[in-house]
C-alpha positions in Angstrom: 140.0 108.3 84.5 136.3 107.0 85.5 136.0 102.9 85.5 134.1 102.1 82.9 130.9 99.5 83.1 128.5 97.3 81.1 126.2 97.5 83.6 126.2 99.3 86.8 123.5 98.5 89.7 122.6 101.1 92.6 121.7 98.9 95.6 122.8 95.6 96.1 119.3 93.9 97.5 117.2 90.9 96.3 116.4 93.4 92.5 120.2 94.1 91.6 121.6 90.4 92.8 119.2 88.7 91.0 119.3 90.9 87.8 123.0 90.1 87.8 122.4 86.6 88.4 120.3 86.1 86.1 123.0 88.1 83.3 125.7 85.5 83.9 123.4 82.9 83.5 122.8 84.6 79.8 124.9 85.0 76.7 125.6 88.5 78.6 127.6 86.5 80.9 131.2 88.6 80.7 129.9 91.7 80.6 131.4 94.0 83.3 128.9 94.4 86.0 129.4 96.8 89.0 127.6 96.0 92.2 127.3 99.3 94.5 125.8 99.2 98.4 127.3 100.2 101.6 125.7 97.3 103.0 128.0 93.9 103.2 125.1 91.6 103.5 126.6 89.8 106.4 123.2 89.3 107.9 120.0 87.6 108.2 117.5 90.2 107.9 114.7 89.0 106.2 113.1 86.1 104.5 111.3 86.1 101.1 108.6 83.6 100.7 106.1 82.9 97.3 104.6 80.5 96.1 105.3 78.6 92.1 104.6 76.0 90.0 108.0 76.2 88.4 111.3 76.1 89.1 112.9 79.6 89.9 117.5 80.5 89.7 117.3 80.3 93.3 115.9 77.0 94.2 119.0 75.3 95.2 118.7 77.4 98.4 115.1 77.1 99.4 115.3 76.6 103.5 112.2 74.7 103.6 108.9 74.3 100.9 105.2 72.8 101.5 103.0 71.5 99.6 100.1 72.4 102.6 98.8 75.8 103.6 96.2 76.4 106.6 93.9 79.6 106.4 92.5 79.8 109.8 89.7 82.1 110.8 87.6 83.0 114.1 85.0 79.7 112.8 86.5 77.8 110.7 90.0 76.3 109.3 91.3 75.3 105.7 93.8 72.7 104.2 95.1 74.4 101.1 96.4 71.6 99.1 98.6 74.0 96.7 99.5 71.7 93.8 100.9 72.2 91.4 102.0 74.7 93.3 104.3 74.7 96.5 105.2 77.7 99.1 109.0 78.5 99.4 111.0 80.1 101.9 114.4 81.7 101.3 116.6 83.2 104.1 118.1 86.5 103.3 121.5 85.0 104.4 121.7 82.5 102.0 120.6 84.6 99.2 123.4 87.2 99.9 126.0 84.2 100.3 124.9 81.9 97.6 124.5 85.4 95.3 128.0 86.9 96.3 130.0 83.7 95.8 128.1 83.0 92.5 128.5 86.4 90.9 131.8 87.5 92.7 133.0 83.7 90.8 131.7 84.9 87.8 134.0 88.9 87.7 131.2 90.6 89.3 132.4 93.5 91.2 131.1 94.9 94.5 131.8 98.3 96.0 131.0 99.0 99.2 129.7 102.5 99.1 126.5 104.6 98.9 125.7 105.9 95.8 125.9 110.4 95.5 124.4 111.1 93.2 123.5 109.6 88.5 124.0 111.6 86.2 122.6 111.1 82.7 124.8 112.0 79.6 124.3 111.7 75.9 125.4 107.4 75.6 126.2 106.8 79.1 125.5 107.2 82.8 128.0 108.5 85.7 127.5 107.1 89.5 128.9 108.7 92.2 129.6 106.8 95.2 131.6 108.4 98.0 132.9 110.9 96.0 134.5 108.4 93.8 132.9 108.6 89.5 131.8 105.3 88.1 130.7 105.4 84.0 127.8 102.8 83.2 126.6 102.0 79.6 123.1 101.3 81.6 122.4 101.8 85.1 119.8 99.9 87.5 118.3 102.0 90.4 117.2 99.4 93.3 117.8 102.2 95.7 114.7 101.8 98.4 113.8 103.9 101.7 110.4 102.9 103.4 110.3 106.5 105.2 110.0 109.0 102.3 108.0 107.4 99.7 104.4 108.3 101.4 102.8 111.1 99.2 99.5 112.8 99.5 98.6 112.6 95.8 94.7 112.3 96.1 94.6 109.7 92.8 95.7 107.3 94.9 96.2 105.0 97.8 99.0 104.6 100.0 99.0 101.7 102.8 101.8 100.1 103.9 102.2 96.4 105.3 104.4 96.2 108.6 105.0 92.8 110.4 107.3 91.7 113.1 108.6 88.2 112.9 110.6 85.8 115.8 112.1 82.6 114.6 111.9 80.8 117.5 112.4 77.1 119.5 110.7 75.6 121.7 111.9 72.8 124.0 108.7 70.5 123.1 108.2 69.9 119.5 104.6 71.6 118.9 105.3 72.2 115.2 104.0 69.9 112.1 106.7 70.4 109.5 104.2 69.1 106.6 102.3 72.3 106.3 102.8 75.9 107.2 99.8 78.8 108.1 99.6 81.4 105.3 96.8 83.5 107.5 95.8 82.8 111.1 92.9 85.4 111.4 92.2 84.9 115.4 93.9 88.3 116.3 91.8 91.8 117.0 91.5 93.2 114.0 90.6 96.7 116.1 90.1 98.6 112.5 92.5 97.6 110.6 93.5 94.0 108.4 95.6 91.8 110.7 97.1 88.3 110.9 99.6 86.0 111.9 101.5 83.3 109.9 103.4 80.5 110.5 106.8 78.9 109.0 107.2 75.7 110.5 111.4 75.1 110.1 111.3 72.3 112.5 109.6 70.0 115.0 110.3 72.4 117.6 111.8 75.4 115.5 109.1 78.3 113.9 109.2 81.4 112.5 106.1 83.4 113.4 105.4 86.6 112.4 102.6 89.4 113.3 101.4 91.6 110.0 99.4 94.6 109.3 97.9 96.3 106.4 97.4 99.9 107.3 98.3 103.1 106.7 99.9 104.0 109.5 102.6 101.8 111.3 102.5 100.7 115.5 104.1 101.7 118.4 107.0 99.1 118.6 105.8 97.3 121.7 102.1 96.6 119.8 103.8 94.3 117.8 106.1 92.7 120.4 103.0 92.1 122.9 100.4 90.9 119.4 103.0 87.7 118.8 103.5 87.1 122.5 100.2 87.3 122.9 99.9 84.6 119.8 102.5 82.3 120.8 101.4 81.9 124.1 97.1 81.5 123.4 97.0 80.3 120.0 100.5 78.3 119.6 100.0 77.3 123.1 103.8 77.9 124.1 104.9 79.8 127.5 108.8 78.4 127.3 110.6 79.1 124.1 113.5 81.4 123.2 113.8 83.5 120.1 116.6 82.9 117.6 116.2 85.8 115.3 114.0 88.6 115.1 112.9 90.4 111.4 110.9 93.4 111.1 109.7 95.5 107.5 107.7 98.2 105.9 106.7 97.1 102.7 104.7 99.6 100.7 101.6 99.3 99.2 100.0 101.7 96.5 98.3 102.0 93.8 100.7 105.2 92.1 102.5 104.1 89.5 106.8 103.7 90.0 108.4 105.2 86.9 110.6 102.0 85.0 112.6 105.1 83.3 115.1 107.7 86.1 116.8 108.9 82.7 117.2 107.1 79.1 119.8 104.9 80.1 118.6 104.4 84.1 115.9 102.2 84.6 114.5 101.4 88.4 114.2 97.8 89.3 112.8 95.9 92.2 110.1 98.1 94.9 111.6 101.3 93.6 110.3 100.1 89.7 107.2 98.9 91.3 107.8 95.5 91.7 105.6 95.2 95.0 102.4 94.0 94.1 100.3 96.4 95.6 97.3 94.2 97.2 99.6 91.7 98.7 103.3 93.0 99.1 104.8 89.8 97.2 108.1 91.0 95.2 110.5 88.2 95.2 109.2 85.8 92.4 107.6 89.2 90.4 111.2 90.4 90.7 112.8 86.7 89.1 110.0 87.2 86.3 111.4 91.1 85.5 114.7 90.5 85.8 114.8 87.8 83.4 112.5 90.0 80.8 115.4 92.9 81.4 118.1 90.1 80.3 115.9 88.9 77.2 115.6 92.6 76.4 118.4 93.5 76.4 119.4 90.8 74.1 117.2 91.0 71.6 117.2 95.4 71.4 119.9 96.3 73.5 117.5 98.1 75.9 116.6 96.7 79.3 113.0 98.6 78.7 110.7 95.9 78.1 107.0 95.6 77.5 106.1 92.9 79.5 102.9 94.7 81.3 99.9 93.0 83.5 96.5 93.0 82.0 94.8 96.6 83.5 92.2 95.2 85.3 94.6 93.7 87.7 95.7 97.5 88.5 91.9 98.1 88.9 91.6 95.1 91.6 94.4 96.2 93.4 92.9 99.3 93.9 89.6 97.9 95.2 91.1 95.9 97.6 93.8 99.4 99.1 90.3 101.5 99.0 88.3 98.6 101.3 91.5 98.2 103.6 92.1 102.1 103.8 88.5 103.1 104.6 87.6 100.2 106.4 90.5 97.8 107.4 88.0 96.0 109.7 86.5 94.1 106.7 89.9 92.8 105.6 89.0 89.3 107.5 85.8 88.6 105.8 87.0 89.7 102.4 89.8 87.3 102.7 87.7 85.0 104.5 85.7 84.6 101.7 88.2 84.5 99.1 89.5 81.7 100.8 86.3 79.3 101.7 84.6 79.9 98.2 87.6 79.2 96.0 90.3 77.2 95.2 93.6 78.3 96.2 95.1 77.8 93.4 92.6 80.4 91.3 93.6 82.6 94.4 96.8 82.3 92.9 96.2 83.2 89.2 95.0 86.2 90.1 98.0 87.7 92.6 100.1 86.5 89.6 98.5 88.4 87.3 98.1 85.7 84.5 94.6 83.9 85.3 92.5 84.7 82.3 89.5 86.9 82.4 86.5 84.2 83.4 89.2 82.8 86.0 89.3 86.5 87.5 84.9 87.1 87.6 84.5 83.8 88.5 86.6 84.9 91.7 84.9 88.4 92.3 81.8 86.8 92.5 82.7 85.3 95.3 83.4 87.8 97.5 81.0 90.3 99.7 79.8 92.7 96.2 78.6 95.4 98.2 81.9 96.8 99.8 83.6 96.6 96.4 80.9 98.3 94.8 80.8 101.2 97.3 85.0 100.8 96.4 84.4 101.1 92.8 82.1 104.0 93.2 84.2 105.9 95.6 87.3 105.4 93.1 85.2 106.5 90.1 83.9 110.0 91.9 87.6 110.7 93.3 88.9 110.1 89.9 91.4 107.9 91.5 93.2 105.7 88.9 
């Protein structure tokens, strides 16, 4: 006889653990909730940063937070001063252990398996896993490969952003602690949009991590040799030893991610589309959604909600991946400019999605007009969405 389920969830990342956290926080605390990944999450294999004005479930284990940003280009430098907001870092190890122990407390179960095969029926959903049948009332798909998901759909664009990142320590203590460096510009940009950024953990402990928007990834070493390279001019270190080393392909595109895999499946996290496409941020856009999925489903019964973004935030998004795919080059300036001719903080509003509509053209304006124009154009005549 299959084990039957409230609530089953395919993938057992940053989407499904903080759905589930965020439904035994809720009167749907008690419900029977299966967890399903073949992955334990013993490790540290990536870190989720974002910036907020608010509190967020998981600020109890923010690693470190600052209230001070630098933007640093070829001729120039900027002191963000951020509030109201702040900028948080989370290690992926302490979200995996501070989510297991939470939700395993709470009669969460995990299953350590990859997931066969769902299969839709008239008023409920079968997983397979291993072999093994599990029956869910609703299932959540978080279920994410970086390799397959390219398509060649003409409508739209399809860049991804790839970084490498070493925390690392250096004997000295060359780090201020008070601020971090959201973009250091001052490495070739040879065609396409690159930077570095820095996570100060420490006096003398970093993490610093080389990223690029393009569509097409590096040969492994590129990266290796760009934060060497980095460190050593720029950071000014030649004696230091790496600690831990990160590397991801985040996607970024335009095409719409189907919410809906079946009536009663519903995809959550970068497989629902919860990368925003201009900038790769997921981890606060996936706190907002899985707390609309809880409110959802207590008020209808349905996890399929209607929070949606304005459209012209789609529209932006777009111009930015049609600039960076044709011509990755101008990335700096456009960011450049974004930077030096408004406040961070408006910046902001807009990669949230909530800044109102003057708050958004009073932004544009600032920016070079002519490459977006020629974007605008160029999306228009390929009927791209």
């Amino acid at each position: 006889m299959q084990q039957r389920y409230d609530y089953i969830l395919a993938g057992g990342g940053a989407a499904a653990r903080s759905l589930a956290y965020q439904m035994i926080s809720s009167p749907l605390s008690g419900r029977r909730i299966l967890i399903i990944d073949p992955d334990p999450k013993l490790n540290n294999d990536r870190t989720w940063c974002f910036w907020s004005a608010d509190p967020t479930p998981f600020d109890p284990i923010v690693h470190r937070r600052w209230s001070v940003l630098d933007f640093v280009a070829e001729d120039f430098v900027l002191q963000l001063d951020l509030a109201p907001y702040d900028y948080r870092v989370i290690r992926g190890i302490d979200f995996y252990n501070h989510t297991t122990r939470t939700l395993k407390a709470a009669g969460v179960h995990f299953l350590q398996r990859r997931v066969d095969t769902i299969e839709q029926h008239t008023d409920h959903t079968v997983v397979t896993a291993d072999g093994e049948a599990y029956a869910g009332d609703w299932v959540f798909d978080s279920r994410w490969d970086a390799v397959p998901y390219r398509r060649d759909n003409p409508r739209y664009h399809y860049l991804q952003q790839h970084f490498l990142g070493w925390v690392i320590r250096a004997d000295e203590a060359p780090f201020d602690t008070t601020r971090a460096t959201l973009f250091d510009l001052r490495t070739p940009q040879d065609g396409m949009f690159r930077f570095v950024y820095t996570l100060p953990f420490s006096a003398s402990e970093a993490m610093v991590e080389y990223t690029v928007f393009s569509a097409n990834l590096l040969p492994p070493q590129e990266y290796r040799q760009a934060l060497s390279t980095y460190i050593e001019s720029h950071l000014g270190l030649n004696d230091y030893r790496i600690l831990e080393e990160e590397s991801c392909v985040i996607p970024m595109t335009d095409e719409p991610f189907p919410r809906a895999a079946g009536e009663r499946v519903m995809c959550i996290g970068t497989r629902g589309g919860r990368v925003k496409a201009s900038s790769g941020y997921a981890f606060l856009r996936i706190q907002h959604d899985s707390a609309a999925i809880v409110r959802s489903l207590i008020e209808s019964g349905s996890p399929f909600h209607g929070r949606r973004p304005a459209p012209r935030y789609h529209t932006f998004d777009s111009l930015l991946l049609q600039i960076l795919y044709r011509h990755g080059d101008l990335g700096a300036r456009v960011f450049s400019n974004l930077f030096r001719r408004n406040p961070v903080q408006r910046i902001f509003r807009l990669l949230d999605e909530d800044g109102s509509l003057g708050d958004n053209i009073a932004l544009m304006s600032t920016v070079q007009w002519w490459p977006f124009v020629k974007a605008w154009l160029k999306l228009r005549l390929t009927h791209r969405v």
